[in-house]
C-alpha positions as CSV (number, residue, x, y, z in Angstrom):
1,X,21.1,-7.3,-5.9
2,X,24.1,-4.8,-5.3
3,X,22.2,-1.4,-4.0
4,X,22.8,0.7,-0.5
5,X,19.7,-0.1,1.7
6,X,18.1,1.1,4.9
7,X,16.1,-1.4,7.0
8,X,13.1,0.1,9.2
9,X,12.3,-1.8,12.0
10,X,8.9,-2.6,12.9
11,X,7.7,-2.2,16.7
12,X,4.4,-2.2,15.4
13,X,3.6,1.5,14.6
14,X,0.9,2.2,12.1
15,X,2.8,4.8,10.0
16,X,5.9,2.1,9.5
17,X,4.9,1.9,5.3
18,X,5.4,5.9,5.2
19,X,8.5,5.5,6.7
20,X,9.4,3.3,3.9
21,X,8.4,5.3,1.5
22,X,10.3,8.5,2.7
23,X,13.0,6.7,2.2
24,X,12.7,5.4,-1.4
25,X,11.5,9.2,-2.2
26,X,15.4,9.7,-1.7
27,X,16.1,7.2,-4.2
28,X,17.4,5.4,-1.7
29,X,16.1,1.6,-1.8
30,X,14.3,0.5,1.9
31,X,12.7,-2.6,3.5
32,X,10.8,-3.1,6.7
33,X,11.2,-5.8,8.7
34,X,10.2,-7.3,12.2
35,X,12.1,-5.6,15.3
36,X,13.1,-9.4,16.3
37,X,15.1,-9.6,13.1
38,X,18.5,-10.4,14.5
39,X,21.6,-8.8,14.5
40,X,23.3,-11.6,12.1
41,X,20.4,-10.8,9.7
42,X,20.9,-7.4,9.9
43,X,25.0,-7.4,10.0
44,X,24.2,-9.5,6.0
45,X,22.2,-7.3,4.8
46,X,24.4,-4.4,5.4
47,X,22.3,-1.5,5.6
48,X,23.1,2.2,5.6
49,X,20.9,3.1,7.8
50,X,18.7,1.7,10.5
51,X,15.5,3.6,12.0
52,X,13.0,2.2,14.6
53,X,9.3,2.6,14.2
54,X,6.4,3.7,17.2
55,X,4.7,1.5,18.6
56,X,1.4,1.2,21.0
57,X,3.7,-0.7,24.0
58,X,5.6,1.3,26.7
59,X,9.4,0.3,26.9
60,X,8.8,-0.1,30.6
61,X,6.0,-2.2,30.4
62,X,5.0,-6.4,31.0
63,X,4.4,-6.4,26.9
64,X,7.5,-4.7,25.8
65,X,9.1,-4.9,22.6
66,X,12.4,-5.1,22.2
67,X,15.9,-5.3,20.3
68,X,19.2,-5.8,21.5
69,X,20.9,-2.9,22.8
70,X,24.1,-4.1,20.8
71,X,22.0,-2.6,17.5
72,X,23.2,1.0,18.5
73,X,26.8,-0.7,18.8
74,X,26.3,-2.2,15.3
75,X,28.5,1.3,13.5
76,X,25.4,1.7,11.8
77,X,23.4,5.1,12.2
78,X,20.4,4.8,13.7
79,X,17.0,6.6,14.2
80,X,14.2,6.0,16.7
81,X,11.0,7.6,16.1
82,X,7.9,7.6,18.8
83,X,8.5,4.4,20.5
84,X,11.3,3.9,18.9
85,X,12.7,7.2,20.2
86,X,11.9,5.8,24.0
87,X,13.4,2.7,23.4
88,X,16.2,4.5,22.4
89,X,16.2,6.2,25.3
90,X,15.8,3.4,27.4
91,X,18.3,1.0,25.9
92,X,21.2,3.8,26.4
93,X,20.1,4.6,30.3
94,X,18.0,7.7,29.8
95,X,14.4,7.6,31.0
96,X,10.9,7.2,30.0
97,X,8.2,7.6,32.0
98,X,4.2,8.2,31.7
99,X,3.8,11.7,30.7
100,X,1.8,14.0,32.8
101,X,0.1,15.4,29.4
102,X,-0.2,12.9,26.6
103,X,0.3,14.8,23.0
104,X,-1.8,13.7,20.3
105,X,-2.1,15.4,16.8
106,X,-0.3,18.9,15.6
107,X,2.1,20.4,18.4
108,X,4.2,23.2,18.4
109,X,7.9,21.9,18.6
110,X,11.0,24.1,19.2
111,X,14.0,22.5,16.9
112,X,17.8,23.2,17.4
113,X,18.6,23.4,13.7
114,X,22.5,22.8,14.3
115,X,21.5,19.4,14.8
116,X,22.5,17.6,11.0
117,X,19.0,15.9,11.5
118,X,17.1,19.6,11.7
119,X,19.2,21.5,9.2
120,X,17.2,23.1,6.5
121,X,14.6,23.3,8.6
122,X,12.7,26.4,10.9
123,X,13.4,26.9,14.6
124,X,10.0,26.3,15.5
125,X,7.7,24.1,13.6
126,X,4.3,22.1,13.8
127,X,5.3,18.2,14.1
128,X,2.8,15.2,14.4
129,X,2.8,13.5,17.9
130,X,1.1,10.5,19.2
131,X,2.5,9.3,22.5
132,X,1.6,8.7,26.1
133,X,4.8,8.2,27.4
134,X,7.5,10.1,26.5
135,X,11.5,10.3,27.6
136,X,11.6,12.4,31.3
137,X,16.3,12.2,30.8
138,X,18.3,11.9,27.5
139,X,20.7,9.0,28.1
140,X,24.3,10.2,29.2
141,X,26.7,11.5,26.1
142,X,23.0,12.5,23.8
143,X,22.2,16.1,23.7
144,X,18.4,16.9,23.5
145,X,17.8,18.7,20.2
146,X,13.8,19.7,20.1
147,X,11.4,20.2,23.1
148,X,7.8,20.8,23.2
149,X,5.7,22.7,26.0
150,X,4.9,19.6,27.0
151,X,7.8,17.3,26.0
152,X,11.1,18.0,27.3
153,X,13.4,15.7,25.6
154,X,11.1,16.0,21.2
155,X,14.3,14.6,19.8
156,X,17.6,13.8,21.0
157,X,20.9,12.4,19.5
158,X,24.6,11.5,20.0
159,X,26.1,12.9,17.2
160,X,29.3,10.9,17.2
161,X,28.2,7.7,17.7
162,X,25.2,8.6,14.7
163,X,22.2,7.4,17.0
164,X,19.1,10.1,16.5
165,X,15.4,9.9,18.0
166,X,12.5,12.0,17.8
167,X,9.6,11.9,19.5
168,X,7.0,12.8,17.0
169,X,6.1,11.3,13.4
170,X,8.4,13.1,10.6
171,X,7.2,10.9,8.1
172,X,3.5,12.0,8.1
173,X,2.0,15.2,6.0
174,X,1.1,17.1,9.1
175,X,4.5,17.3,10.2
176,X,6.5,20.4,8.9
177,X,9.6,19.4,7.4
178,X,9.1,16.1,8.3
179,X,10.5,15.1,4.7
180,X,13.5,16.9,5.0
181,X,14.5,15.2,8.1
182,X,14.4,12.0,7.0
183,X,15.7,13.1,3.9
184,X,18.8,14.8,5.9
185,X,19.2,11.2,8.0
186,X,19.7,9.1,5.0
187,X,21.2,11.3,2.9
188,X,23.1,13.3,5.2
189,X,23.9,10.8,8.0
190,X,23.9,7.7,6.6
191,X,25.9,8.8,3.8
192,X,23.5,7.3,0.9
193,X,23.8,8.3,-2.8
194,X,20.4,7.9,-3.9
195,X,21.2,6.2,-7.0
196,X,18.6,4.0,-6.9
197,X,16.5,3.8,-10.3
198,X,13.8,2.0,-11.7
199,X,15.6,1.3,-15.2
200,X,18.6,-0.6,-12.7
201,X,14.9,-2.6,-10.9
202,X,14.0,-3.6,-14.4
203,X,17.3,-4.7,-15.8
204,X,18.1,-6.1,-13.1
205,X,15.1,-7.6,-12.4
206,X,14.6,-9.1,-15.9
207,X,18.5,-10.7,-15.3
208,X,17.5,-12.4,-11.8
209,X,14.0,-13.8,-13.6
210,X,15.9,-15.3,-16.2
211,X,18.8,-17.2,-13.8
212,X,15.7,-18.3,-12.0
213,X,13.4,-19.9,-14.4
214,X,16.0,-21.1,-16.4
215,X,14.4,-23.7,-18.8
216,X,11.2,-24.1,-16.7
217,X,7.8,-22.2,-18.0
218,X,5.6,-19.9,-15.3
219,X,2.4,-18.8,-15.1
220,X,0.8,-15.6,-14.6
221,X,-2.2,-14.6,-12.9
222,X,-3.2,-12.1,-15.5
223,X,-6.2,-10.1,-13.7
224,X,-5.7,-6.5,-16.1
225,X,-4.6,-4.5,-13.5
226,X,-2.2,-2.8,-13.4
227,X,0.4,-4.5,-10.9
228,X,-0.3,-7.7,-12.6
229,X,0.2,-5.9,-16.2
230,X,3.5,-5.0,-15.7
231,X,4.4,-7.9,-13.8
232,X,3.4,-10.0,-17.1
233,X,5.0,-7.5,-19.3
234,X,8.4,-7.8,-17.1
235,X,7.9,-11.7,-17.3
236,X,7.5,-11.7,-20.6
237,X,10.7,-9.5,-22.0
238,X,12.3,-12.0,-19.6
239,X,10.9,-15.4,-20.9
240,X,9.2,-14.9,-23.7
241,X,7.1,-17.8,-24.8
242,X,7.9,-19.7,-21.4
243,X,5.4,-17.7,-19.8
244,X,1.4,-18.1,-20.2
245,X,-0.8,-15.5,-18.9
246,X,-3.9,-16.7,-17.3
247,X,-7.2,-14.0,-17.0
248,X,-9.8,-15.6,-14.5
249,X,-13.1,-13.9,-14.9
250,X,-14.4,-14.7,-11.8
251,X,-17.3,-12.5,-12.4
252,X,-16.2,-9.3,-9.7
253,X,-14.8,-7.3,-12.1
254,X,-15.7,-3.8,-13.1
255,X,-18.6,-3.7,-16.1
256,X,-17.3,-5.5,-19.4
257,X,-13.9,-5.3,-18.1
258,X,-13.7,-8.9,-18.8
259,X,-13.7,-8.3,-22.8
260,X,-11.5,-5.3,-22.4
261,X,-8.7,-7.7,-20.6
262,X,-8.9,-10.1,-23.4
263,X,-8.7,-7.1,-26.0
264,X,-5.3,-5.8,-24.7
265,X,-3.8,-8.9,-23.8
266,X,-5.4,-11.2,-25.9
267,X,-4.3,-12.7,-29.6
268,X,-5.5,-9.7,-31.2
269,X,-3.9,-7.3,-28.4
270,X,-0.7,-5.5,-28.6
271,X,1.6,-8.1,-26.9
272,X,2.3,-11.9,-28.0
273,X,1.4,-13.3,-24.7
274,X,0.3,-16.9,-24.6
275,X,-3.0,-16.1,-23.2
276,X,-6.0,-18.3,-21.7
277,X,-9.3,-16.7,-20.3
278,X,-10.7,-19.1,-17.9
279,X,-14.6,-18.1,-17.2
280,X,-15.7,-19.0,-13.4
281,X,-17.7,-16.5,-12.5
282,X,-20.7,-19.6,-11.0
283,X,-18.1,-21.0,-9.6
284,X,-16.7,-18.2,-7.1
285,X,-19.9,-16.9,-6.5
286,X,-20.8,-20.6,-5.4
287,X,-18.0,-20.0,-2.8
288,X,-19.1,-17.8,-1.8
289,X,-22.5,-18.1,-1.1
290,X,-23.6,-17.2,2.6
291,X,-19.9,-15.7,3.5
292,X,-19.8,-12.1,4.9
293,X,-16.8,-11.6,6.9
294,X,-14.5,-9.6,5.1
295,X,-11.1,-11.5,5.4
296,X,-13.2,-15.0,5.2
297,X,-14.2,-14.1,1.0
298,X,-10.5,-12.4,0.5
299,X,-9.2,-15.8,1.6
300,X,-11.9,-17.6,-0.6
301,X,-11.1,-16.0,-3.4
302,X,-7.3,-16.0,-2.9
303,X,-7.7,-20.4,-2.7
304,X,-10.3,-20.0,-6.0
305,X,-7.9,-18.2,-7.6
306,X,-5.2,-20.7,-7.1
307,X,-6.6,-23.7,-7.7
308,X,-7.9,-22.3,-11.2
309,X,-4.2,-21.6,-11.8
310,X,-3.7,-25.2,-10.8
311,X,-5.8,-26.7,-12.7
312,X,-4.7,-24.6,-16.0
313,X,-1.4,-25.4,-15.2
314,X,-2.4,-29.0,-15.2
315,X,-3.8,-28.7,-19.0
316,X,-0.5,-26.7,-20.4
317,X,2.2,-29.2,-18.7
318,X,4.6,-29.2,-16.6
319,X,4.5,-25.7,-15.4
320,X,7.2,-24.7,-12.3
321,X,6.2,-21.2,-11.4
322,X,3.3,-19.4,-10.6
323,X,3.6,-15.6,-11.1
324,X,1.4,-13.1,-8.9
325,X,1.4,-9.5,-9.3
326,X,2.4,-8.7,-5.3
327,X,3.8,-5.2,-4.7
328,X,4.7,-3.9,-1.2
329,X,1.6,-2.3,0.6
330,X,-0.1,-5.8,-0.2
331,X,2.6,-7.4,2.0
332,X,2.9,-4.9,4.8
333,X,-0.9,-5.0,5.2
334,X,-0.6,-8.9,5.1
335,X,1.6,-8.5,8.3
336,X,4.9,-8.6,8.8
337,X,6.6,-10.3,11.7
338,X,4.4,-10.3,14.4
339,X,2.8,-7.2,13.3
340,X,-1.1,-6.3,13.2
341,X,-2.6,-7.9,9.7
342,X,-4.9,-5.0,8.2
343,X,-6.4,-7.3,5.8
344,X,-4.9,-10.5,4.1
345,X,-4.5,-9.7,0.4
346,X,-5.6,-12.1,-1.9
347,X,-2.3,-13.0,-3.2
348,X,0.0,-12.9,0.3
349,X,-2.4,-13.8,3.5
350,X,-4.9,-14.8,1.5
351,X,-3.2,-17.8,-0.2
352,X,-3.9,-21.5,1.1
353,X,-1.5,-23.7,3.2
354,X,-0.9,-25.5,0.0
355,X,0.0,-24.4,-3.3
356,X,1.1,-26.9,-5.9
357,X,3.6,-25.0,-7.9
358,X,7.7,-25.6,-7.5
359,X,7.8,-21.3,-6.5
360,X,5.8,-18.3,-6.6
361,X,7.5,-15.2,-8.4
362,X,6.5,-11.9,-7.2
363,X,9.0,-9.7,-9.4
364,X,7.0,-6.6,-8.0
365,X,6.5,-7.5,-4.2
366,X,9.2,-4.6,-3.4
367,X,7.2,-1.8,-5.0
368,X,5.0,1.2,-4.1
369,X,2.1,1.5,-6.5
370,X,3.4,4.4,-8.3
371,X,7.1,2.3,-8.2
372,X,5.0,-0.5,-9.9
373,X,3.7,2.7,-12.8
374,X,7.7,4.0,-13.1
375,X,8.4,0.4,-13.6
376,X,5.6,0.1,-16.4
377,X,6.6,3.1,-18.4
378,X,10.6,1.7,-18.0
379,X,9.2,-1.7,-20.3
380,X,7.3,0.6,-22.3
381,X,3.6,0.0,-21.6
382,X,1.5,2.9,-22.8
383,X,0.4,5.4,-20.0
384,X,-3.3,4.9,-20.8
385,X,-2.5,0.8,-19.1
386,X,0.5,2.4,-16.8
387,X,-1.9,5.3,-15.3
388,X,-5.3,2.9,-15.1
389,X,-7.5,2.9,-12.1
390,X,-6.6,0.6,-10.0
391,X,-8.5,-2.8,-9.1
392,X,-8.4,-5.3,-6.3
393,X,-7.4,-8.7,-7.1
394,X,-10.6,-10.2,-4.7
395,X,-12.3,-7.5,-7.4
396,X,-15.9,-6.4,-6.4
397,X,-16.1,-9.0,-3.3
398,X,-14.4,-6.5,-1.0
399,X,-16.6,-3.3,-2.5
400,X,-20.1,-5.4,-1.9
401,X,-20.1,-5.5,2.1
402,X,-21.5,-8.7,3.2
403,X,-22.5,-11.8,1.3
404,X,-22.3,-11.6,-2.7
405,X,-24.5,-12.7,-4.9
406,X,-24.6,-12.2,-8.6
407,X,-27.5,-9.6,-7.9
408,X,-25.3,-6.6,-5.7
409,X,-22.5,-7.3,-8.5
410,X,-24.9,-6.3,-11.3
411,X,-26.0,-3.3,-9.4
412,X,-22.4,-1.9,-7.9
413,X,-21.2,-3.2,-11.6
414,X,-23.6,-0.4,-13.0
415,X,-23.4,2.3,-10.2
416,X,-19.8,2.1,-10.7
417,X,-19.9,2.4,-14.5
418,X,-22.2,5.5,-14.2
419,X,-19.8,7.2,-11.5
420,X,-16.8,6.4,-13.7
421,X,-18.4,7.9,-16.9
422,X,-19.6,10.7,-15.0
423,X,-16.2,11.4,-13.7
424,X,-14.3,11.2,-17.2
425,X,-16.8,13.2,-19.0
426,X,-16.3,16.2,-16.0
427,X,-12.3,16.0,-16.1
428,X,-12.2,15.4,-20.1
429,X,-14.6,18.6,-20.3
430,X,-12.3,21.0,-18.0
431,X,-9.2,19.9,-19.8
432,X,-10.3,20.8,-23.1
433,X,-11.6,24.4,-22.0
434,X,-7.8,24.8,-19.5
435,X,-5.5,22.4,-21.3
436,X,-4.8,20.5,-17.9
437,X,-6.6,18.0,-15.8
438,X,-8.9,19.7,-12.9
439,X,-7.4,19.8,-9.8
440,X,-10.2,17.4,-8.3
441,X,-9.3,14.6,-10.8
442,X,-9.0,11.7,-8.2
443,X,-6.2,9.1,-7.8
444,X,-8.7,6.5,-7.7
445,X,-12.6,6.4,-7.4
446,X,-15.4,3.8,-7.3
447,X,-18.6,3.0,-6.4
448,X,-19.2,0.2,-3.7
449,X,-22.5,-1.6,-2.6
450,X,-22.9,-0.9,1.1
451,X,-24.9,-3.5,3.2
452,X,-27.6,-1.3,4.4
453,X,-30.7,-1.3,2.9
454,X,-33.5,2.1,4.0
455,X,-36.7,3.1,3.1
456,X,-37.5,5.8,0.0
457,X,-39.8,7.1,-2.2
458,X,-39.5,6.9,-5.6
459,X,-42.6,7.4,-8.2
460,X,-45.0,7.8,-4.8
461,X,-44.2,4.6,-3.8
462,X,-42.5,3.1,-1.0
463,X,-38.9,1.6,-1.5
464,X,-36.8,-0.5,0.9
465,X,-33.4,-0.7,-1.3
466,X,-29.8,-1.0,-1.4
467,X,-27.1,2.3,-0.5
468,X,-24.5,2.7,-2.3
469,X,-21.5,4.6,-1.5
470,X,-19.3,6.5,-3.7
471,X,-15.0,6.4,-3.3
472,X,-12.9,9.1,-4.0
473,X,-8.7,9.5,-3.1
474,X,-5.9,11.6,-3.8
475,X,-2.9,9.6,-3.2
476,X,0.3,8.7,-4.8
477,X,1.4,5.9,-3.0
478,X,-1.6,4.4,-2.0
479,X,-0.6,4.1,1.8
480,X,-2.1,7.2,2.7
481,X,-5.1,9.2,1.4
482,X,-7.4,11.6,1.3
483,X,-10.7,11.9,0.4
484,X,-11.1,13.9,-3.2
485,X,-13.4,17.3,-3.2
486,X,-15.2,16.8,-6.1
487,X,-17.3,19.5,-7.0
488,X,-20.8,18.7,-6.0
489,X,-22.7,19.4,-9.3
490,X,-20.5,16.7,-10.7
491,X,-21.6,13.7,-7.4
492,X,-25.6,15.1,-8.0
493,X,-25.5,14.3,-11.6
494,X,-23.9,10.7,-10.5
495,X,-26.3,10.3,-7.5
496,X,-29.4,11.0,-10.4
497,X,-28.2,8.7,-12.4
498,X,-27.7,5.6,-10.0
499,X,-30.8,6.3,-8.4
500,X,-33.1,6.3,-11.9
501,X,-30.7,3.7,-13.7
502,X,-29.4,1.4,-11.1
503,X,-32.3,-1.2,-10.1
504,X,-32.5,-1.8,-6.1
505,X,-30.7,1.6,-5.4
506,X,-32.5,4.2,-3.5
507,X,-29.9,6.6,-1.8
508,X,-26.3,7.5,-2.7
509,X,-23.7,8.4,-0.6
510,X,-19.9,10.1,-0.6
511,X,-17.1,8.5,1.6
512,X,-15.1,11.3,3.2
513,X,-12.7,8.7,5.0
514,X,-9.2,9.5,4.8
515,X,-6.6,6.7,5.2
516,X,-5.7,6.1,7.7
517,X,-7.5,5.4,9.9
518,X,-9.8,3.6,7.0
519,X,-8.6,2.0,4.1
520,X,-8.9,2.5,0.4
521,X,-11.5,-0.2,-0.3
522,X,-14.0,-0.6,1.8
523,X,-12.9,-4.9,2.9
């Protein structure tokens, strides 16, 4: 595919997928890959720009992380950030040292806003730091552009040979302008044009599909959400009839969600899919009787899945390719290189060894959710599917911690349904008295059954039941979050209803993680 790129390189810093998604904010297409990429790898893929995550090692240090030093030589502009800021720094003969005062969090930080990196931007601003060491001498030929009261070399660059660093994180909220740095490095620096669209993805996309498959057929692991949606959708304005969509029911999905799959997608549904429900729910749960570590049922259910597919495929003939609905956060999470894994999605780390298809097709596995919804609108799904809540392939078996059992489904099954009815009712109320949705209206919410049973009273009697606690984000991307104020009228009515309604629930509680440091679901 013919587009301008800029490759991030991954020392292992947690903030890598924002960095990412900075980028593609430009319109500017991006893709991370391990530090130990290569040079030849990265002198094919031609990139526009090249910046350097953090990273929890210290240049100096036994465990060190490195890349050649010829990258800086490669005519390519470059930016380091945290670690990768030292290593800059360290590569060109500067220093980096243990700092006397580590900086962690919101810091004041002076900027010199004649550097092309800073312009736009105040003289002073609030930046996010998270370092230990930090650079003590700019290499020879860089001039130091921000200091802190703590930090005397923030950010550094050599202007004429395009290599940038900053010691704190530019890509996170916290940081002031942060966006509009990185903006000025790829658009400014790097010389991109930002012309990268979603309407070029899906033309484009639909044009490699068809080259691909040729004459063969596929199949699609249709769950109803919406990554696999529009992943079936693309598929099918590619294929057509060469493409049969697959639903497994394998009982973890939301209340009667199963019939509302088969109603959209099904012969009576808006789209002339070839379309086979497979009902397993005894079997999965059979799988995973007894099982309570997390990644242990996400890679149970990730071999379930497949060998359903298998054996469907088995019954239709001769079918080459298996298509998954993978988009980009599920593979960064997965682990990339030799970076940390998060959790193994069902569909990338969670896949078996074998898989007895010719290839897997992931047309989305490039995309940020709300790429995957731009995408969805582009092949002209209806924003009531393009704009649904989203849902975990492994489906209710990462929102039930511990073992699950047909029993904790039916009850987070009905806690959720209450909180989701709750929640529409509330938001569908305040838009029709203000004409707009209320500000609280969350990117996502659910209920999930927690693992911890306590003692209540309910009807004078003693109870010794199940907690379960209630999800709420605003995000757009879903790599970061925050936790969604709902107003509290609204979560008492919920937490009345799940405790009279919900059978083997006796307290209700609100999540007020952010992510990071947690994650979205709770597995």
């Amino acid at each position: 595919m013919a587009r301008e790129m800029v490759v991030v390189l991954d020392f292992g810093g947690q903030y890598k997928q924002l960095i990412a998604r900075r980028v593609r904010e430009c319109n500017v297409y991006c893709e991370i890959h391990p530090y130990n990429i290569g040079l030849d790898k990265l002198r094919e893929m031609n990139p526009k720009g090249i910046i350097l995550t953090g990273g929890p090692n210290s240049v100096y240090g036994e465990n060190a992380v490195l890349c050649e030093k010829e990258l800086y030589e490669l005519g390519v502009p470059v930016m380091g950030i945290c670690y990768g800021a030292q290593l800059t720094a360290f590569l060109n003969g500067g220093e980096v040292k243990t700092a006397p005062v580590s900086e962690y969090g919101k810091t004041e930080t002076n900027l010199d806003t004649s550097s092309e990196l800073f312009a736009d931007c105040k003289s002073v601003v609030t930046t996010w730091m998270s370092h230990t060491d930090y650079i003590a001498k700019a290499p020879e030929g860089f001039k130091i552009t921000a200091t802190t009261s703590n930090c005397p070399v923030a950010a550094m660059e050599n202007a004429d040979r395009k290599i940038y660093a900053v010691q704190f994180h530019p890509e996170v909220m916290h940081t002031e302008c942060g966006t509009q740095m990185l903006k000025n490095f790829v658009m400014n620096v790097c010389g991109c044009a930002g012309d990268w669209k979603m309407a070029d993805f899906v033309e484009r996309s639909i044009a490699e599909i068809r080259e691909k498959v040729g004459n063969g057929r596929a199949l699609c692991a249709l769950s109803g959400g919406v990554d696999s949606s529009v992943a079936a959708v693309l598929m099918s304005k590619a294929i057509g009839k060469q493409l049969t969509c697959v639903f497994v029911d394998h009982g973890l999905l939301r209340k009667n969600e199963g019939d509302e799959v088969e109603a959209v997608f099904g012969p009576n549904g808006a789209y002339d899919l070839n379309f086979i429900r497979v009902n397993a729910q005894d079997r999965f749960y059979e799988a995973l009787k007894g099982v309570e570590e997390p990644e242990k049922k996400r890679k149970i259910i990730g071999e379930m899945f497949i060998r359903v597919f298998e054996e469907e495929a088995k019954k239709i003939g001769a079918v080459d390719f298996l298509v998954q609905g993978t988009i980009y956060p599920d593979v960064v999470e997965s682990g990339i290189g030799e970076s940390a894994v998060i959790k193994s999605h069902h569909n990338v780390g969670g896949l078996p060894d074998y898989v007895d298809f010719k290839e897997i097709i992931e047309p989305l596995r490039m995309l940020f959710k709300d790429e995957v919804r731009a995408s969805g609108l582009e092949l002209g799904i209806p924003e009531h599917l393009v704009f649904r809540q989203p849902f975990p392939g492994p489906g209710l078996g990462i929102r039930i911690i511990g073992e699950v059992t047909a029993e904790k489904v039916r009850i987070v099954q009905d806690a959720d349904a209450i909180y989701r009815e709750e929640i529409g009712k509330a938001a569908a109320a305040y838009k029709d008295e203000h004409g707009v949705n209320p500000e609280w209206l969350p990117a996502q919410y659910f209920a999930a059954l927690t693992n911890m049973r306590s003692v209540g009273v309910m009807g004078d009697f003693r109870t010794y039941d199940y907690a379960v606690a209630l999800r709420a984000v605003n995000t757009s991307d879903f790599m970061t979050a925050d936790a969604t104020n709902i107003p509290w009228d609204i979560l008492q009515t919920v937490m009345n209803r799940i405790i009279n309604e919900v059978k083997g629930v006796n307290r209700v509680m609100y999540d007020l993680t952010s992510k990071p440091p947690g994650t979205i679901e709770l597995e």
